[in-house]
C-alpha positions as CSV (number, residue, x, y, z in Angstrom):
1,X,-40.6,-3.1,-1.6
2,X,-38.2,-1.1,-4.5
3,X,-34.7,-0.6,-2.5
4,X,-34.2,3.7,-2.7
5,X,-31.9,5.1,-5.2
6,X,-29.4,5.8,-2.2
7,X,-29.6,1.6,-1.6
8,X,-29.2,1.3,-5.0
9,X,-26.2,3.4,-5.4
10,X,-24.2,2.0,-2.4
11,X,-24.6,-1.4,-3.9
12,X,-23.5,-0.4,-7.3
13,X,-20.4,1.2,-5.5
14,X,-19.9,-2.1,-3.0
15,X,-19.6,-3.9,-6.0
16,X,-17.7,-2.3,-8.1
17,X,-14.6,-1.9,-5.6
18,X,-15.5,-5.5,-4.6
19,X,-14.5,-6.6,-7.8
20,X,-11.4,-4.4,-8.4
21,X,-10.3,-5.4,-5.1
22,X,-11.1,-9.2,-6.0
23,X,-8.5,-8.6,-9.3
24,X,-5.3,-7.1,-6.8
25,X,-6.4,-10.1,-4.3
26,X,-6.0,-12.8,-6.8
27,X,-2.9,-10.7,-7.9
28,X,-1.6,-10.9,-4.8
29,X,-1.4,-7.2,-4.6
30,X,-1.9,-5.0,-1.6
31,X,-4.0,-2.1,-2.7
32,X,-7.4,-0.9,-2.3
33,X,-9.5,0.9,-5.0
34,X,-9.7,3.9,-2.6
35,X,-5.6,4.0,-3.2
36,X,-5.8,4.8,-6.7
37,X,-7.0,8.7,-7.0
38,X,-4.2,9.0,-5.2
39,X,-1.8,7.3,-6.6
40,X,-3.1,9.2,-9.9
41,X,-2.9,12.6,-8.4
42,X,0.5,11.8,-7.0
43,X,1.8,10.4,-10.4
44,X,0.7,13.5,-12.1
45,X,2.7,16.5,-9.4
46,X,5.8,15.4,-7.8
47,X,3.8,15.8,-4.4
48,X,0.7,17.1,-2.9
49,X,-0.7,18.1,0.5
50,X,-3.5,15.9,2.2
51,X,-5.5,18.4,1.3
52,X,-4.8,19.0,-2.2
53,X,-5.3,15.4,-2.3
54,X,-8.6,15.4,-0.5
55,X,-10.0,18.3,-2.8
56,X,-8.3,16.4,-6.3
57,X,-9.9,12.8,-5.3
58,X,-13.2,14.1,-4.2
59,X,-13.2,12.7,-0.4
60,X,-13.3,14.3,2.7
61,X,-9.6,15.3,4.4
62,X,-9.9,12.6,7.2
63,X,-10.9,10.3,4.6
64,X,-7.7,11.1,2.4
65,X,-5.2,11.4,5.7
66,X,-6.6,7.7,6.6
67,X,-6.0,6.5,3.3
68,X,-2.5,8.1,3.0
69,X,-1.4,6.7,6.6
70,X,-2.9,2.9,5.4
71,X,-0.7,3.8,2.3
72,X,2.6,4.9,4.5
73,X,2.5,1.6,6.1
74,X,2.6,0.0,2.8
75,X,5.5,1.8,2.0
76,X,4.2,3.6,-1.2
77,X,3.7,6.8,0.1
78,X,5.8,9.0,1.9
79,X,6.3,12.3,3.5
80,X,8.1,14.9,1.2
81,X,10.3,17.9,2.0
82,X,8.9,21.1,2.4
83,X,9.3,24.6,3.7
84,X,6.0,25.3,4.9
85,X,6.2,22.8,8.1
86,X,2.2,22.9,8.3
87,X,2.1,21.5,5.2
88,X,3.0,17.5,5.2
89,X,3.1,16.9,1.6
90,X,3.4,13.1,0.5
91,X,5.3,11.7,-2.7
92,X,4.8,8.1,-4.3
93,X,7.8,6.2,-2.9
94,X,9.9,4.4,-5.8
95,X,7.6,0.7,-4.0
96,X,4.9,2.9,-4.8
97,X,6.2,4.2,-8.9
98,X,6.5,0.7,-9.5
99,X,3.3,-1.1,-8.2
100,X,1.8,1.9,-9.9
101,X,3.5,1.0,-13.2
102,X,2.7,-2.9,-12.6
103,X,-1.0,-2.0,-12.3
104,X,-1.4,0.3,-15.4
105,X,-2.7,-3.0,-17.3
106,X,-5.3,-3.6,-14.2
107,X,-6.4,-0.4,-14.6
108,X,-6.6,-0.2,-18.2
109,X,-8.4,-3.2,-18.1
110,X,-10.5,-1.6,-15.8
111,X,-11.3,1.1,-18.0
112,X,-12.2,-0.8,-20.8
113,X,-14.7,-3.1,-19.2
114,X,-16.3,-0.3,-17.4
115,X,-16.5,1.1,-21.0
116,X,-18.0,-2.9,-22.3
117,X,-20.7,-2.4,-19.1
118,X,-21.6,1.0,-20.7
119,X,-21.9,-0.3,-24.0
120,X,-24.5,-3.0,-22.7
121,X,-26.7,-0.6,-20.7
122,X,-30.1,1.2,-22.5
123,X,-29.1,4.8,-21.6
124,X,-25.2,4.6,-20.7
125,X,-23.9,5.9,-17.6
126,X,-21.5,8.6,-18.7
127,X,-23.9,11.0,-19.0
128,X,-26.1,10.5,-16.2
129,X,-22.8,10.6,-14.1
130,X,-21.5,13.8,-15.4
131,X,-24.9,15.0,-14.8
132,X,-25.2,13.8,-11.5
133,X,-21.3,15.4,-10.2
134,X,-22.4,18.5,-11.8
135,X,-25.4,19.1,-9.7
136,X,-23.5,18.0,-6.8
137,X,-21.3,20.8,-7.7
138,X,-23.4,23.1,-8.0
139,X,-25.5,21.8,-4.5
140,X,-23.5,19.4,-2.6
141,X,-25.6,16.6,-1.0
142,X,-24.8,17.3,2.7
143,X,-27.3,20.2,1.7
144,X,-29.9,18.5,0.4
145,X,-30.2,16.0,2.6
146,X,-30.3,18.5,5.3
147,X,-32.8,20.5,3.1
148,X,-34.9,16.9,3.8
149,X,-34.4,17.0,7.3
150,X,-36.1,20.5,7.5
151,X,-38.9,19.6,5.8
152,X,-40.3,16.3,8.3
């Protein structure tokens, strides 16, 4: 029996962060792939909300606070001053500037073999991906998969 497109792209996903996370293992560096949009948001504004962060890196806000907690008990992340006290806004500690500077090559290197896996593929996957996150926008998946439930 075919595994279903949803099997299909959970494993695709499983492996890919498998792998990334196999490179900071055998680097010796603590940090999970689910650390990076983060670390990218929070290198581009001096500091940013959970949910700012949430709504930048695509994930849910409890799924953003439990990777910003993980990441305050590392020591790269941590609260940052503000006036609004319902806001907790978090900052790249300087641990946290400089394992995101030592990791620029990892990430680079990232980029450029997902770029090589592209290259080998019949149709690409840029495309279908752009594709696929615009029609998400436009319907999120929550609603179609509620839409499904409806119609048993």
């Amino acid at each position: 029996m075919d595994e279903g497109l949803g099997s299909k792209l959970r494993k695709l996903l499983a492996m890919l962060d498998g792998d990334v996370q196999a490179i900071y293992d055998e680097l010796g560096v603590v940090f999970r792939p689910r650390f990076y949009p983060i670390v990218q948001s929070l290198g581009r504004a001096d500091s940013c909300s959970i949910g700012e962060l949430a709504e930048c890196t695509g994930v849910s806000q409890p799924a953003a606070t439990q990777s910003v907690n993980e990441m305050k008990r590392l020591g790269l992340v941590a609260s940052a001053k503000s006036a609004d006290r319902r806001q907790r806004p978090v900052q790249l500690t300087p641990a946290g500037k400089d394992l995101a500077e030592a990791l620029k090559p990892v990430w680079n290197a990232a980029d450029r073999a997902a770029a090589a896996l592209e290259a080998e593929l019949p149709f690409g996957l840029r495309q279908p991906l752009d594709d696929a996150l615009a029609a998400l926008d436009a319907r999120r998946f929550s609603t179609r998969i509620r839409d499904q439930l409806e119609t048993r």
